[in-house]
C-alpha positions, 0 to 999 in steps of 0.5 A: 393839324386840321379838324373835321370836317377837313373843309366846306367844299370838295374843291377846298379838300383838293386844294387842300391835299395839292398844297400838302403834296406840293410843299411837303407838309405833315397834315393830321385830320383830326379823325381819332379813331385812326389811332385806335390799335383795335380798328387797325386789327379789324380793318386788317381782318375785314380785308383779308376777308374775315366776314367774306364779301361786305355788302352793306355798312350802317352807322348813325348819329342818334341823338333825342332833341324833341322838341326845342332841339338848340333853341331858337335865338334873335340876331344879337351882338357878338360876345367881347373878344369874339371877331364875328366878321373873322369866324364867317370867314368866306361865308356870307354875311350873316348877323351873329346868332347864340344858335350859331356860335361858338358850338351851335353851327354843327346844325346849320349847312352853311358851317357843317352838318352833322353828317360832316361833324359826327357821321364823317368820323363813323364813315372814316371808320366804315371806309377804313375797314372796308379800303374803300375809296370814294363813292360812285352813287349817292342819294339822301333823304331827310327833313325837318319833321320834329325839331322846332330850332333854328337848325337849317340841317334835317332833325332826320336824314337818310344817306346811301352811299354807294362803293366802286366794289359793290356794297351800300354805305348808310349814314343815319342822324336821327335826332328825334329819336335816340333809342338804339339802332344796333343790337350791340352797344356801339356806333356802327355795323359791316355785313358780310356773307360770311358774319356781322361786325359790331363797332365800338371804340372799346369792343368789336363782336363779330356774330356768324352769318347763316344760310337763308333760302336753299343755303346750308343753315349751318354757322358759316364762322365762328363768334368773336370779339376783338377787345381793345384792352387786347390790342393796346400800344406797345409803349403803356405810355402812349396805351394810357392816353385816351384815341385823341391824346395817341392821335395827336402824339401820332402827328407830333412824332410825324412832325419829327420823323417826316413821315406820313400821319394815320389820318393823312389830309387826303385820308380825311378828304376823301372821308369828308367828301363822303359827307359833303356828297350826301348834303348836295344829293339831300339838297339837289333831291337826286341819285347823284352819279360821281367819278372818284378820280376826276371829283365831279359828278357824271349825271347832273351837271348842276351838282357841281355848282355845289362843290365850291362856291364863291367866296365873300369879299376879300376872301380868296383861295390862290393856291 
């Protein structure tokens, strides 16, 4: 069981899925909203065309952290019990800071991101309504424009990502501001010719498209919701348990039955790397081009320098 994000590099996730392909290994990504009973039933609807062709996705990571943000803190000892040498792992060497550990490093590039902690579990949920795969442009916008902490992340970031089938992916983490960013309570929209999807874990409202310029006005589909109470498991056991107690059930009963989990390793991968991809267009300030299939980038060859890097002494990566 691997947590998000699945790892810090695009090369560690491959390796990652060579190793759980090669030796057989059920591997479950800790991305929870795959086990919601509510998702599956939309994602089936989004792909059998239910809101038409899909054209843009927003979700976002809204969070009001002006002005101190997680503070600021001086270089200190470790706290007992904590082996600070091991938590850094291949990382560099870097002295242990409150602002890093054991939570804060959700806000530094070197550990995370918050597009790698909270967006990649709504771009998880965007790719799985739409099956998409893996992007093939990507651009990203952002600083620190507000927040005085020690984060080494933007307070606020814009990332576009763009699909193979032709629509835009948009991941916004706005932590100086925190007011809503949808119309509906929830964490996410897909845009159809045919009608708007709202996404939350406990309702999805589908509001209908009208016709614009020279096009019918009339209502192009009818309104709905999709309430999870409605779409619950069959057993009332597992329905009782909260999306993280069923997602962790779902990878025990794998471990059983040698089956493949919801959030398989090269699932979580290819969510993961939608995040790592818009860090190395915000960091390299360009539209990045990129090959799905070979995992590099096809426009600018010193991006690839990003997708691994090398590793702090004596740690190594021999698989």
């Amino acid at each position: 069981y691997v947590e998000k994000p699945v790892s810090m590099t695009v090369y560690e996730g491959r390796k990652m899925v060579e190793v759980a392909r090669r030796t057989g290994r059920v591997v479950q990504v800790g991305l929870h909203r795959r086990a919601s009973e509510l998702y599956a039933e939309v994602a089936k609807r989004v792909q059998d065309d239910l809101l038409g062709k899909v054209t843009v996705c927003r979700c976002y990571h809204l969070s009001n952290m002006y002005p101190t943000g997680m503070g600021k803190a001086e270089p200190t000892a470790p706290p007992p019990g904590l082996d600070w040498d091991l938590w850094l792992g291949p990382r560099p060497m870097e002295p242990y800071r409150e602002t890093i550990a054991p939570y804060k490093f959700r806000w530094w590039m070197l550990y995370s991101s918050q597009i790698a902690n909270n967006g990649v579990h709504h771009l998880d949920v965007i790719r799985w309504m739409t099956g998409d795969g893996g992007p093939v442009r990507i651009a990203a916008l952002g600083g620190r424009y507000a927040v005085q902490d020690d984060r080494t992340i933007p307070d606020t970031m814009q990332a576009i990502l763009e699909t193979e089938p032709g629509r835009l992916v948009m991941f916004g983490q706005y932590e100086a501001n925190g007011n809503p960013a949808l119309p509906h309570p929830g964490h996410g929209e897909l845009r159809g010719t045919q009608g708007t999807a709202y996404l939350s874990d406990s309702v999805v409202r589908v509001i209908p498209e009208r016709g614009g310029q020279y096009q019918d006005r009339q209502p192009r589909m009818e309104p709905m919701e999709f309430k999870a109470a409605d779409y619950r498991h069959a057993d009332h056991r597992v329905a009782n348990l909260s999306l993280t107690a069923q997602h962790a059930k779902d990878f025990l009963d794998c471990m059983r039955s040698r089956g493949m989990p919801k959030c398989d390793i090269e699932v979580g991968h290819i969510s993961t790397t939608y995040a790592l991809l818009a860090n190395i267009a915000l960091m390299t300030g360009s539209t990045l081009e990129w090959d799905p299939e070979k995992e590099r980038f096809t426009n600018n060859p010193e991006a690839n320098e990003w997708l691994h890097y090398e590793y702090r002494k004596p740690w190594k990566l021999n698989v």
